[in-house]
C-alpha positions as semicolon CSV with decimal commas, in nm:
position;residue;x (nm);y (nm);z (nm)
1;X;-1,312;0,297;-0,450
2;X;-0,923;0,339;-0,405
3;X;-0,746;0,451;-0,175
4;X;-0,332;0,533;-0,182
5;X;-0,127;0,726;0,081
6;X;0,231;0,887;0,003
7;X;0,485;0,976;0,234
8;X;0,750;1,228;0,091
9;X;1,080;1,229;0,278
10;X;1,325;1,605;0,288
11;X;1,574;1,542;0,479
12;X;1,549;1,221;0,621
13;X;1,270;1,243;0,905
14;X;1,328;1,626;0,939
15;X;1,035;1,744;0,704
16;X;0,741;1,476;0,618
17;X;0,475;1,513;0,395
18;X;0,138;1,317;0,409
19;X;-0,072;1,274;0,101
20;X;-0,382;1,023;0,111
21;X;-0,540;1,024;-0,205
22;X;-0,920;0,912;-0,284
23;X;-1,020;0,751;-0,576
24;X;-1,352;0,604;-0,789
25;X;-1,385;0,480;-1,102
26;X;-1,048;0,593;-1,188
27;X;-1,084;0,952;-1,081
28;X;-0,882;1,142;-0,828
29;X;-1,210;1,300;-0,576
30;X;-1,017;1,422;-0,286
31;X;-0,702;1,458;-0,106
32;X;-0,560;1,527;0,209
33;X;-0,249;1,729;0,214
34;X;-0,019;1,755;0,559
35;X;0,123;2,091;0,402
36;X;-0,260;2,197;0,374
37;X;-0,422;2,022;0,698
38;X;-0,712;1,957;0,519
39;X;-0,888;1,749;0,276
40;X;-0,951;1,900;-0,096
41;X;-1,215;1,814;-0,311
42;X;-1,150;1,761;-0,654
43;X;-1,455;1,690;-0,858
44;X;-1,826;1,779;-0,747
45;X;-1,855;1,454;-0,527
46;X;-1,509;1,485;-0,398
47;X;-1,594;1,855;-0,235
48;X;-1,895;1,681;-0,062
49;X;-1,666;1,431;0,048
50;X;-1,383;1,653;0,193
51;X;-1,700;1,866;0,304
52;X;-1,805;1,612;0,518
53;X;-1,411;1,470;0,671
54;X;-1,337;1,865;0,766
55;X;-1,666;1,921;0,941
56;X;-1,532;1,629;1,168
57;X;-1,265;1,699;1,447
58;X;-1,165;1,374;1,488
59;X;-1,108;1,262;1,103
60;X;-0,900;1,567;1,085
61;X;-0,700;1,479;1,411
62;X;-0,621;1,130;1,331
63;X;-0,521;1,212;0,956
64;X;-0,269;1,519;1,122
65;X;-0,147;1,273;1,335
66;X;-0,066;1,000;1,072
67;X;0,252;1,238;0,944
68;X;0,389;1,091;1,313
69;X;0,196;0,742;1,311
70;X;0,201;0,620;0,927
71;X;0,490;0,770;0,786
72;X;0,735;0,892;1,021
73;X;0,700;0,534;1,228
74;X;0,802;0,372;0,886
75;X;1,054;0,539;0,771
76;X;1,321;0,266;0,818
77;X;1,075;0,053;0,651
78;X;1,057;0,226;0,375
């Protein structure tokens, strides 16, 4: 299992995107997009999985949150 998050910057801090990505054996399974505010499934598995994080409140609240906490918070960082 993999896991990568992306922050894309438009316009400095104005407009943030959030995308954490989900990976095993090599394979892309799911991703949650801010722009979509919830996670995707993208192979058989992956819809289970993204199932499963968007039946839960709180999953879904701290990943809508992380735009402010994870990327915004860096941005100087990065």
């Amino acid at each position: 299992r993999m896991f990568k998050s992306e922050c894309h910057f438009i316009n400095g801090t104005e407009k943030v995107r959030l995308v954490d990505r989900g990976f095993y054996n090599r394979e892309e399974i799911a991703r949650y997009d801010s722009d979509v505010g919830r996670y995707v499934g993208l192979t058989p598995y992956g819809e289970k999985v993204a199932r499963n994080l968007n039946s839960n409140p709180a999953i879904l609240e701290d990943a809508r949150n992380a735009v402010d906490t994870y990327c915004r918070h860096n941005y100087e960082v990065s």
